[in-house]
N, C-alpha and C positions, 0 to 999 in steps of 0.2 A: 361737635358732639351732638348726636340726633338726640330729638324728645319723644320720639316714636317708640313705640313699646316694639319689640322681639312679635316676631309671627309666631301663632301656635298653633301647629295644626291642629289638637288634639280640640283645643276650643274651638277653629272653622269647625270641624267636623259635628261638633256637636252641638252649633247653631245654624249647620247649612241641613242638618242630619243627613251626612255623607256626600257622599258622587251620586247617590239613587236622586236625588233631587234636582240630577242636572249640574251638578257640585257650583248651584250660588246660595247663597244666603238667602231664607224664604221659597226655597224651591221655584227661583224664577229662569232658571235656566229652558230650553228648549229640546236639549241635547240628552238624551240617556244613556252613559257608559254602558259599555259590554258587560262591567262588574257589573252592573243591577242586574243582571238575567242569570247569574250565579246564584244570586240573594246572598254575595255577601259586601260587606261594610270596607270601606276604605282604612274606614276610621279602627284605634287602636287598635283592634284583635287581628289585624295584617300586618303584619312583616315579611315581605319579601325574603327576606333574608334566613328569615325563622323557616318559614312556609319552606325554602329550596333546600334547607341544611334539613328538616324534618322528611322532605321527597327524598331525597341522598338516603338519608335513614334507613328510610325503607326499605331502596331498593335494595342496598349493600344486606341488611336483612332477610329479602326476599332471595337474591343473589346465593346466601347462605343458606336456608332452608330448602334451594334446590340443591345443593351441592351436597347436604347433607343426605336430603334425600335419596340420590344417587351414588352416594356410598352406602347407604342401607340396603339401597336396591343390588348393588352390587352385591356386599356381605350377604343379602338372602341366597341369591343364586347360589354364591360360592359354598353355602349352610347346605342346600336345597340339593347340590351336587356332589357331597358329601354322604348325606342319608340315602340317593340314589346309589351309589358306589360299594354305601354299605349293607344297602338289601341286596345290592346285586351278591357281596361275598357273602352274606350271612345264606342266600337259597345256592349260592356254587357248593359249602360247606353242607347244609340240610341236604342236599343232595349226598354229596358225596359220603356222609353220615351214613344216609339209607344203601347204599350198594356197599359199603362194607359190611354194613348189618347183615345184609341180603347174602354178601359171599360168605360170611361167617356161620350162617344159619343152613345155607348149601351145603358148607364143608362138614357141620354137625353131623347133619344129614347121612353124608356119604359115609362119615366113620361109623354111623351106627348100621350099616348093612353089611 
């Protein structure tokens, strides 16, 4: 049976104050991890685990937001192509309107001579 007490990182870290110190105790290390040039802490507010499940997050998020996108984008067109279609019949019928007018007001015309 050990007398040794359980390692805790959560106390290393907070008497070495992180890896920025070269991760020894007292800052006596020589060495500065890459994490120091992030500016951020080893120590509790990192999890690996959290940090990759929260990047996932995102991107299937992001992932979504374009997809979403791209059906609105769609639907606009198909809206867009719709209101074209329908100005195009609504001036085929304005049209068509006026030369009936026109032959009707001809024919008026001719009956009364």
């Amino acid at each position: 049976m050990s007398t040794q007490p359980e390692f805790d990182i959560h106390a290393w870290c907070e008497a070495s104050q992180g890896l920025g110190n070269g991760g020894r105790v007292y800052g006596l290390g020589i060495c500065r991890p890459v994490l120091d040039k992030v500016g951020t802490s080893f120590c509790s507010s990192f999890d690996p685990l959290d940090e990759n499940a929260s990047l996932i997050t995102l991107q299937e998020e992001f992932r979504s937001a374009c997809d979403k996108i791209d059906d609105l984008k769609q639907e606009n067109n198909e809206l867009l192509q719709k209101m074209e279609d329908g100005r195009r019949e609504e001036e085929k019928k304005r049209i068509e309107f006026k030369e009936t007018i026109l032959r009707m007001l001809e024919e008026m015309n001719r009956s009364d001579d």
